[in-house]
TORSE-426157 format. One record per residue (C-alpha): residue in one letter; y, z, x. Coordinates in Angstrom, 3 decimals, decimal comma. Layout:
! residues N
+----+----------+----------+----------+
! aa !       yy !       zz !       xx !
+----+----------+----------+----------+
!  A !        Y !        Z !        X !
...
+----+----------+----------+----------+
This chain:
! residues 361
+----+----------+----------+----------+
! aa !       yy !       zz !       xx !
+----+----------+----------+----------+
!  X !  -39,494 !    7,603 !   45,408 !
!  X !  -41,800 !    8,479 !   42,310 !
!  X !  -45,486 !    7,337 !   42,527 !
!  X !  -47,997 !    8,342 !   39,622 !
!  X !  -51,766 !    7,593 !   39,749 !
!  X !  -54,056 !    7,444 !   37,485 !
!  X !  -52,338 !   10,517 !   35,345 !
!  X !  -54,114 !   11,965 !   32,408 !
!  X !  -53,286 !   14,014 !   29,627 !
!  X !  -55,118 !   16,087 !   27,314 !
!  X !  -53,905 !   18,701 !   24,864 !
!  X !  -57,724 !   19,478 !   23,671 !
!  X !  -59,354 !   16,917 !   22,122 !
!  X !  -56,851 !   14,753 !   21,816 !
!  X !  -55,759 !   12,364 !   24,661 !
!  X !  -52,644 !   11,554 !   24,969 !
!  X !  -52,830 !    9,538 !   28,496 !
!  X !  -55,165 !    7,920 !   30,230 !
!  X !  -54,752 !    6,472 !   33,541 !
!  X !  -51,432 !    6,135 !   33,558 !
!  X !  -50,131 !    4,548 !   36,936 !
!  X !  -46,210 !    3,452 !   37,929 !
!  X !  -44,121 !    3,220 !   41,098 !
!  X !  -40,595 !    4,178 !   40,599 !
!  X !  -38,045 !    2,880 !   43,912 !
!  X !  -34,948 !    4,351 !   44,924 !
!  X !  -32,036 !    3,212 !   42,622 !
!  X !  -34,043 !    1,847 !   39,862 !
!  X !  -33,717 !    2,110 !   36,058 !
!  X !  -36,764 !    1,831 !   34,404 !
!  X !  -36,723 !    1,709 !   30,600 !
!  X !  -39,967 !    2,852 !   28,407 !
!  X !  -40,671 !    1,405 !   25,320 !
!  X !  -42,972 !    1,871 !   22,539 !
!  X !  -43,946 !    2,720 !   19,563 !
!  X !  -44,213 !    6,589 !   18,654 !
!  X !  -46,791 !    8,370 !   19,356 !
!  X !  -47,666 !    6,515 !   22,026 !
!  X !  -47,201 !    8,997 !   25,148 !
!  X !  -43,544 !    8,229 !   26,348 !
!  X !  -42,220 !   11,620 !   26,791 !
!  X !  -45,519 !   13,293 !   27,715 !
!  X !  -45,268 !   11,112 !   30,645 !
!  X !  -42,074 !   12,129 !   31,098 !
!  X !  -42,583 !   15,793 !   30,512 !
!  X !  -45,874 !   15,429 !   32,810 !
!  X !  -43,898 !   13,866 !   35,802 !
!  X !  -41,568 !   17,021 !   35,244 !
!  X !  -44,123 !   19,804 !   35,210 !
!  X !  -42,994 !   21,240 !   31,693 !
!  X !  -46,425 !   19,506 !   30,679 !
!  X !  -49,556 !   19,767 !   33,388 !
!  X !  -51,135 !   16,791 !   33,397 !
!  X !  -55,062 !   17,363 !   32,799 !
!  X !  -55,552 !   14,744 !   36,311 !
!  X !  -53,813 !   12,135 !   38,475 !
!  X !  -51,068 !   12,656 !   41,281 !
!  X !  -47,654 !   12,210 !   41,121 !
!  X !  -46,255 !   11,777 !   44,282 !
!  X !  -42,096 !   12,448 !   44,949 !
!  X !  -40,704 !   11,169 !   48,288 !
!  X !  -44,356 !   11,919 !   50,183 !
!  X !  -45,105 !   14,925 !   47,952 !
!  X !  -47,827 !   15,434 !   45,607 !
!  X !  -46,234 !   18,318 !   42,979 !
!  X !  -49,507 !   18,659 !   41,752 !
!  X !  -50,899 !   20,217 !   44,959 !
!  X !  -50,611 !   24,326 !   44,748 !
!  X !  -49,302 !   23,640 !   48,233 !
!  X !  -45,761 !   21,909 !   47,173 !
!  X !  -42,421 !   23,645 !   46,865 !
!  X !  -41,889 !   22,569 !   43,062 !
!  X !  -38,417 !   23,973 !   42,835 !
!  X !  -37,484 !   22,670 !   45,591 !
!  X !  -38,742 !   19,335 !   44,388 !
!  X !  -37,251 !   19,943 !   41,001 !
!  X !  -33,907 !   20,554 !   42,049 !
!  X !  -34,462 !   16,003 !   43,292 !
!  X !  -34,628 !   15,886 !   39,660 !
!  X !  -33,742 !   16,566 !   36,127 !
!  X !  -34,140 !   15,860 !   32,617 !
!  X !  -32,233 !   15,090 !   29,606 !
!  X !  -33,904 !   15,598 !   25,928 !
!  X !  -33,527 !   14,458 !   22,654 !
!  X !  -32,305 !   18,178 !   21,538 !
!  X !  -29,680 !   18,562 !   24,269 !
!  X !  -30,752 !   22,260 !   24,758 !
!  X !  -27,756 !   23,693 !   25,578 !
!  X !  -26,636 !   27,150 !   25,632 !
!  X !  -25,074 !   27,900 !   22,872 !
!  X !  -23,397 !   30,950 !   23,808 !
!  X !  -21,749 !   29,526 !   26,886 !
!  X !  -18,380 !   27,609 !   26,544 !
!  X !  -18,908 !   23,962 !   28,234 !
!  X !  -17,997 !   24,705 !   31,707 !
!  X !  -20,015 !   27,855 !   32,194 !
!  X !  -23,238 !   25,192 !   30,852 !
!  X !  -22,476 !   23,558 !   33,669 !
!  X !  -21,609 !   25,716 !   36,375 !
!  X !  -24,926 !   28,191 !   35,378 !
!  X !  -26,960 !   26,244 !   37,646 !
!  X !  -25,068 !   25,414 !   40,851 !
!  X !  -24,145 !   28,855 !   40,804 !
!  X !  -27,627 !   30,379 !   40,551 !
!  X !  -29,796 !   28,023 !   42,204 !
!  X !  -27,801 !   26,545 !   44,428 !
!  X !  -25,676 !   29,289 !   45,838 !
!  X !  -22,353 !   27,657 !   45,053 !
!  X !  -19,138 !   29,453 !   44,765 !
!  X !  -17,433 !   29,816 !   41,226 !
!  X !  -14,413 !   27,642 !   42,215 !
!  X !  -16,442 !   24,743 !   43,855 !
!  X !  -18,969 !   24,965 !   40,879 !
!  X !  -16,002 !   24,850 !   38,248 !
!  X !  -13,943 !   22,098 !   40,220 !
!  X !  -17,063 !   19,840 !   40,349 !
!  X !  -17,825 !   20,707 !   36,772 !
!  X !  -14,818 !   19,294 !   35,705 !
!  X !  -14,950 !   15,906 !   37,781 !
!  X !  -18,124 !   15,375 !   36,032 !
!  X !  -16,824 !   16,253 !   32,700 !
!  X !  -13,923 !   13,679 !   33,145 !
!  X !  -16,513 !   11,172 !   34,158 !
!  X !  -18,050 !   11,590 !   30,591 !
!  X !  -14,959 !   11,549 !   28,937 !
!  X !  -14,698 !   15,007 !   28,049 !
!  X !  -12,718 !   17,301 !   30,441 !
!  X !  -10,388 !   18,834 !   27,544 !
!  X !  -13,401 !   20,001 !   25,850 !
!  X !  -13,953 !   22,244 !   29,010 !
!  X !  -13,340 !   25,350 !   26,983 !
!  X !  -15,577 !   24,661 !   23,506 !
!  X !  -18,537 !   25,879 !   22,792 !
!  X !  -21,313 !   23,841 !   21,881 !
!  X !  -21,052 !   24,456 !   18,139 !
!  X !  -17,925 !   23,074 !   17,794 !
!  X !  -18,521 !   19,652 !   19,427 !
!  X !  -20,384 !   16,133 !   17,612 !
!  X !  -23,711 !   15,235 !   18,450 !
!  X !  -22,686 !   12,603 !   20,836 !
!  X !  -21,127 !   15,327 !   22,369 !
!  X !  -23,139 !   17,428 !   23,070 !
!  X !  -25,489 !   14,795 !   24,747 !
!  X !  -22,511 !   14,079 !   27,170 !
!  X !  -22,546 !   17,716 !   27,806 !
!  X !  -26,118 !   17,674 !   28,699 !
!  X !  -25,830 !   14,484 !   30,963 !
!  X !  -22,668 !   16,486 !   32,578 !
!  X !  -24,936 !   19,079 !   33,088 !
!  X !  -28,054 !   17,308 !   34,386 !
!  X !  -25,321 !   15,237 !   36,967 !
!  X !  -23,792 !   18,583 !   38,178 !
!  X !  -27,018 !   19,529 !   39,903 !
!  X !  -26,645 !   16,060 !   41,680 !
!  X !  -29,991 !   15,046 !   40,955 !
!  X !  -31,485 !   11,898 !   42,894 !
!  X !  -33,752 !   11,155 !   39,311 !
!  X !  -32,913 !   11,312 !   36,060 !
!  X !  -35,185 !   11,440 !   33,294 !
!  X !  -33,960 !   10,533 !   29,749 !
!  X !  -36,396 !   11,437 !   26,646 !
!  X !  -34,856 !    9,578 !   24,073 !
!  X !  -31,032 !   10,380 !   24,314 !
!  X !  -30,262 !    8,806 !   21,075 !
!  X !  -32,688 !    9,849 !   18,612 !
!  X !  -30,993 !   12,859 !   17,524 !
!  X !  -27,174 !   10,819 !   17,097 !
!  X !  -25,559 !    9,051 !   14,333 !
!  X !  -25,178 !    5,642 !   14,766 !
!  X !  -21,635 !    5,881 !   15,125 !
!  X !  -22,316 !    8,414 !   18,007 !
!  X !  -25,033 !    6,274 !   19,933 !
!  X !  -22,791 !    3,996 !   21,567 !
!  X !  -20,677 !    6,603 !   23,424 !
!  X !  -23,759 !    8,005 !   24,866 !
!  X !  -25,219 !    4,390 !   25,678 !
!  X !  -22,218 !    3,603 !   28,030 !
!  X !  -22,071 !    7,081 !   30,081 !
!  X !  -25,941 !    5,802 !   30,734 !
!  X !  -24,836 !    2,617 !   31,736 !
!  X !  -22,047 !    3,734 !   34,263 !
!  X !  -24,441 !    6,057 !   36,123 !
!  X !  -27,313 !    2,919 !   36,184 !
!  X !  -24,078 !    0,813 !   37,911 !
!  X !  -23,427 !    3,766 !   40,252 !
!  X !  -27,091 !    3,244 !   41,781 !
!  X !  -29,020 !    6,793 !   40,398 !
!  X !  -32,862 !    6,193 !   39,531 !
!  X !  -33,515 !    7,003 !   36,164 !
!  X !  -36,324 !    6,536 !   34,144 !
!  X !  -35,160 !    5,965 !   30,242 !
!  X !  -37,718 !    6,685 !   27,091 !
!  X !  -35,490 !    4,513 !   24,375 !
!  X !  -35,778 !    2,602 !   21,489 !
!  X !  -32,668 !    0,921 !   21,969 !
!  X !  -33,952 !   -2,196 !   22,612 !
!  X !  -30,632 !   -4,418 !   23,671 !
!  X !  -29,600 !   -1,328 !   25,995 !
!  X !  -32,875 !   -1,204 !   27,589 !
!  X !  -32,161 !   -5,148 !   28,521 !
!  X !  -29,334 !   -4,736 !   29,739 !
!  X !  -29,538 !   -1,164 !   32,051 !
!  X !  -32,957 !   -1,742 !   33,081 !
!  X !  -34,197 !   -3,282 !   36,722 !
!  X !  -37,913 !   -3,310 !   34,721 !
!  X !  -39,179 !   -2,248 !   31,748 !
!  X !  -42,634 !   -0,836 !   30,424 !
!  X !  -44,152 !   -0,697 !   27,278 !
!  X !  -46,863 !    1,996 !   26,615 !
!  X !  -49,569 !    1,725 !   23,728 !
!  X !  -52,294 !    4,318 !   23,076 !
!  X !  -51,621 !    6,479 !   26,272 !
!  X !  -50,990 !    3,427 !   29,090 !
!  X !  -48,820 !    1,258 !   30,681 !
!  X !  -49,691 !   -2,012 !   28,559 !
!  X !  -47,548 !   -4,391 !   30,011 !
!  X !  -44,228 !   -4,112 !   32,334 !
!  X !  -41,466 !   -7,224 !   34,016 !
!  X !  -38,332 !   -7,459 !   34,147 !
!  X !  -36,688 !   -7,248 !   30,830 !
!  X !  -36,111 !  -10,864 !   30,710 !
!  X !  -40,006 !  -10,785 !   30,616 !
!  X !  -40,289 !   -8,432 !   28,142 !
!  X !  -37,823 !   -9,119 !   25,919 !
!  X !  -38,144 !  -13,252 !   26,163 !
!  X !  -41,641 !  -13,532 !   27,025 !
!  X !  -43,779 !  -10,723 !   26,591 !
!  X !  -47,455 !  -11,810 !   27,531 !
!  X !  -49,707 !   -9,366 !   25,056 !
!  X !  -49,857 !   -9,142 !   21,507 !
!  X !  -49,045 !   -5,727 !   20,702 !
!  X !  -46,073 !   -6,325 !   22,959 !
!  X !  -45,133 !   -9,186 !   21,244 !
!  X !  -45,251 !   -8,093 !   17,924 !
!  X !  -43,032 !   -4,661 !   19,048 !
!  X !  -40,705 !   -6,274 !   20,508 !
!  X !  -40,274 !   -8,692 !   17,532 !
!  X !  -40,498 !   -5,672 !   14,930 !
!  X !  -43,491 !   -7,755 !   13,530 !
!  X !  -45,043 !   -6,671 !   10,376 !
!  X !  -48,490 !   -8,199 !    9,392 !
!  X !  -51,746 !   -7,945 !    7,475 !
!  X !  -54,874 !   -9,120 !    7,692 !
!  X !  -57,734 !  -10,971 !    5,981 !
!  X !  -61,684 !  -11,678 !    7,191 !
!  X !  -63,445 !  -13,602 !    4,902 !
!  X !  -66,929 !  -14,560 !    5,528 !
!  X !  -67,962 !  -16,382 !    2,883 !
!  X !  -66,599 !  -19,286 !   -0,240 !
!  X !  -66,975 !  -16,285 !   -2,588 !
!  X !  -63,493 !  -14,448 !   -1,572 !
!  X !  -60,818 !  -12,317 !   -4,197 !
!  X !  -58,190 !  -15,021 !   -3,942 !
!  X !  -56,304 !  -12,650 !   -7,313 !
!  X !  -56,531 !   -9,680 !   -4,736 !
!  X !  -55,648 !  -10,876 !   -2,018 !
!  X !  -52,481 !  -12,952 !   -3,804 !
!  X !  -51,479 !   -9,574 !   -5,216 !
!  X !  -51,147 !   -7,845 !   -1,962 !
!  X !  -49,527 !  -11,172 !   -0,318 !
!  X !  -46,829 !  -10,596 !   -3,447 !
!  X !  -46,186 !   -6,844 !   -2,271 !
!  X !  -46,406 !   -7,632 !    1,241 !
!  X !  -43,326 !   -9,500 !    0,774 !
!  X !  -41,842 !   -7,403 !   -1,493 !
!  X !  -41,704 !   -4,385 !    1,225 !
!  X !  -40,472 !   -7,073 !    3,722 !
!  X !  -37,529 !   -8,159 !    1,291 !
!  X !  -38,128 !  -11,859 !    2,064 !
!  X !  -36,399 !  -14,958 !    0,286 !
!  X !  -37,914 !  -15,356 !   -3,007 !
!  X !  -38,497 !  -18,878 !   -2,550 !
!  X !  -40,785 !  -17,234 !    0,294 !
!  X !  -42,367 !  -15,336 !   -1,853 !
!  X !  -43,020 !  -17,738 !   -4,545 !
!  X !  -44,253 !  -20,394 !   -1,790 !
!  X !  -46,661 !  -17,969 !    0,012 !
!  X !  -49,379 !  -17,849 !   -2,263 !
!  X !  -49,579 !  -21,149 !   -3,503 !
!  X !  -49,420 !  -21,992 !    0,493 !
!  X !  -52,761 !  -19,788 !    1,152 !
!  X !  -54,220 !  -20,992 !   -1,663 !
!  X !  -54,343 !  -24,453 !   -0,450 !
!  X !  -55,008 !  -23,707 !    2,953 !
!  X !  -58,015 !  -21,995 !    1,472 !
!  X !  -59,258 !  -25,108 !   -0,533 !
!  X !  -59,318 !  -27,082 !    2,426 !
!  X !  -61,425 !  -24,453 !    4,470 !
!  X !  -63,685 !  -23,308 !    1,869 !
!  X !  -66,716 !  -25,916 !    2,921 !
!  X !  -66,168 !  -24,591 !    6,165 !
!  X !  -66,766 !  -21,239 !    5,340 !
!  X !  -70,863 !  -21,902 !    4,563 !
!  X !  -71,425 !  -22,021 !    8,389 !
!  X !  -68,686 !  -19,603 !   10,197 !
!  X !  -66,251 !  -16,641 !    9,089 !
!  X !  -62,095 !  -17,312 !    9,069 !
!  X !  -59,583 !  -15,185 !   10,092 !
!  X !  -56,198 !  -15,006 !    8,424 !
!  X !  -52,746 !  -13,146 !    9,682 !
!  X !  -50,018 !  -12,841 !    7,783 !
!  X !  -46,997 !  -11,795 !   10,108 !
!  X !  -43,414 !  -11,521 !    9,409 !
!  X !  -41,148 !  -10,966 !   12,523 !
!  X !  -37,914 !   -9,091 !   11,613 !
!  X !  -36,250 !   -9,722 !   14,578 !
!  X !  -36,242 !  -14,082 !   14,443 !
!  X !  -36,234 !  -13,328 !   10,459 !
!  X !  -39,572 !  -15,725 !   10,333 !
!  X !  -42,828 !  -15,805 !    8,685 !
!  X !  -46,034 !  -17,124 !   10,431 !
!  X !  -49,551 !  -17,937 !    9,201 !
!  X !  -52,579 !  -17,723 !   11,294 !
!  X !  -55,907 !  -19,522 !   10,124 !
!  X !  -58,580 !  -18,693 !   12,845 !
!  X !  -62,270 !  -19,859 !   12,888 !
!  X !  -64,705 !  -20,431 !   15,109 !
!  X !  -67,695 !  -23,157 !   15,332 !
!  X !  -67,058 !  -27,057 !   16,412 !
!  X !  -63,376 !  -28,278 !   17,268 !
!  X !  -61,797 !  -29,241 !   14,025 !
!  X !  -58,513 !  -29,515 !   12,702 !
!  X !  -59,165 !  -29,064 !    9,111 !
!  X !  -55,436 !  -30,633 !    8,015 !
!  X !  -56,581 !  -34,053 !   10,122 !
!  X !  -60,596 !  -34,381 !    8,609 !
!  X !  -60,753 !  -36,570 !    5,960 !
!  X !  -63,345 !  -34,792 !    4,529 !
!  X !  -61,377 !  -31,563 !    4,227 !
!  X !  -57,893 !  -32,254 !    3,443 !
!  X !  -56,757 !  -34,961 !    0,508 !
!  X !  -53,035 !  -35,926 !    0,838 !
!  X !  -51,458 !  -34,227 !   -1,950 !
!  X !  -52,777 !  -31,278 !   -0,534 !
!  X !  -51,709 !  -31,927 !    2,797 !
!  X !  -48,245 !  -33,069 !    1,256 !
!  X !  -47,732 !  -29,773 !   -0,397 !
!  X !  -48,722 !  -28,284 !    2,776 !
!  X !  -46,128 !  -29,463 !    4,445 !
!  X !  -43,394 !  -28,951 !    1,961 !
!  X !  -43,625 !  -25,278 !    1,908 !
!  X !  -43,490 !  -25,794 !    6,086 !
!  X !  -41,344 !  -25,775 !    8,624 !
!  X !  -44,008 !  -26,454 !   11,913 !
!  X !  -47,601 !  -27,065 !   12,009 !
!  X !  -49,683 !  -26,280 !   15,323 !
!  X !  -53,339 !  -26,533 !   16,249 !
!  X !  -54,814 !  -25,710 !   19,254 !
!  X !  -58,169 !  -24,613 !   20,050 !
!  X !  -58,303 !  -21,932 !   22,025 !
!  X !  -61,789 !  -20,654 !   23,694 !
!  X !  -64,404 !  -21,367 !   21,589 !
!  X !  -61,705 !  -20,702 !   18,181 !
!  X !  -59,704 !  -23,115 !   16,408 !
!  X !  -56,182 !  -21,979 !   15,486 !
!  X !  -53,910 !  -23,015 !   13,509 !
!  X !  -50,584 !  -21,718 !   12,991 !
!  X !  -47,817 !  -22,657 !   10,443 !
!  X !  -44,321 !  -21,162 !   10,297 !
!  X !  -42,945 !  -21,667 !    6,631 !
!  X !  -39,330 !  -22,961 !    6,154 !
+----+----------+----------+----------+
């Protein structure tokens, strides 16, 4: 139904996607993911027309809407869009928003717009406001009146830029489960949300975009449980982290304790955490300061809100070694006070690195 190659965007010098390249099949709900920023609803916007991509196709049942060619309101009226600001017109009462359309572009009579304006507005749960105009309704609302709207040109596509950013909490929901009775009823939509637990459970696939591409995309079981790349990983699991490279046995351990301390102050962790952290790095770093003569190490500090757990990463490269089973590295009250600050200890050498990961209690 919707097939995008190698799209591109540009707005100057700044390039907001790059070879960008899905296949969208009749009935399917696809969510996008992502941090912001990232190119979401430019894609969106791009597979639209309100934005012109800068190169690429984007092919709609056998039609490329990029070629002069193409009847693009005629291929427009397969699909339509939903945004994050509802855009409605806020001089119209509710029906006349959705009966504008029909009407105009589709040549439909006043009574058979009206009576299939209010079917649609009883499917969304709001038939009695038929009459209101948009200033008198609550966000959630509104962005059932611009679903109603979107459904009363009986689209084949859907596309959804972000329906819930602009909501209350206590509004999201209402708009979450009109989205998830069209997905049952079989319409393709494409979904740009950071609801994460809706996205599992309306979505046939999902895709995450980073830095203007498709970075990784499964089924959300894949996603969600098993995500295969780091930058998915660590979105998925709201993971917050920092960083240390230190190259040789003459390091800032006072610095780098000090921003360990405030690292877990932003993160609000357990105090025992934060009390346990340092003295944790610290003798980690006794044991691989000899090592340090003849090859850098890399160290990640990650916290993952979602499992509510703290991981340490010690990477280095040169010979295999596990520095917590050499005899000439590690003494046993080290290695005891190691492990009582501990819940799991891995190593595994991976490529030409040794890793070793602990995950504190």
């Amino acid at each position: 139904m919707i097939k995008v190659e190698h799209l591109s965007k540009k707005f100057g010098n700044l390039v907001v996607l790059k070879n960008v390249n899905l296949e969208v099949r009749e009935g399917e709900v696809i969510s996008i993911i992502g941090p912001s920023g990232t190119g979401k609803s430019t894609m969106l916007r791009c597979i639209n027309l309100l934005d012109r991509p800068t190169g690429g196709s984007i092919i709609i049942d056998g039609e490329d809407i990029l070629d002069s060619r193409t009847d693009v309101p005629k291929i427009r009226q397969k699909m339509n869009m939903v945004f994050q600001s509802f855009n409605l017109f806020a001089h119209l009462p509710v029906i006349d928003n959705l009966t504008i359309s029909p009407i105009k572009l589709l040549g439909r009579s006043k009574i058979e717009a009206e009576e299939n304006a209010m079917r649609i507005l009883s499917l969304v749960g709001l038939a009695e406001k038929a009459s209101s105009f948009p200033d008198e309704l609550s966000g959630g609302q509104k962005q059932r009146v611009a679903i109603a709207r979107c459904l009363a040109m009986h689209p084949e596509i859907i596309l959804f830029d972000e329906p819930t950013s602009s909501l209350d909490p206590t509004m999201v929901s209402e708009v979450l489960s009109v989205i998830r009775r069209l997905a049952k009823e079989g319409l393709t939509m494409l979904i740009v949300t950071h609801e994460m637990d809706f996205a599992r459970d309306v979505s046939n696939r999902v895709m995450y975009m980073d830095e203007g591409i498709i970075y990784e995309e499964g089924t959300p079981e894949q996603i969600f449980d098993n995500p295969q790349k780091e930058k998915t990983r660590a979105f998925i699991n709201r993971i917050r982290s920092i960083h240390y490279h230190i190259t040789s046995p003459r390091y800032d351990l006072f610095t780098m304790n000090a921003e360990i301390e405030l690292f877990c102050e932003k993160q609000i962790l357990p105090l025992t955490t934060r009390q346990n952290l340092p003295l944790l790095v610290e003798e980690l770093l006794r044991i691989y300061t000899p090592l340090l003569l003849a090859t850098p190490l890399d160290i990640t500090l990650a916290y993952s809100e979602k499992k509510q757990s703290v991981e340490l990463l010690f990477e280095s490269g040169g010979a295999e070694v596990n520095p917590l089973e050499s005899s000439g590295l590690a003494d046993e009250q080290g290695l005891s006070n190691i492990r009582s600050m501990t819940g799991s200890i891995e190593y595994r050498r991976a490529g030409d690195r040794n890793r070793l990961t602990l995950l504190l209690n």
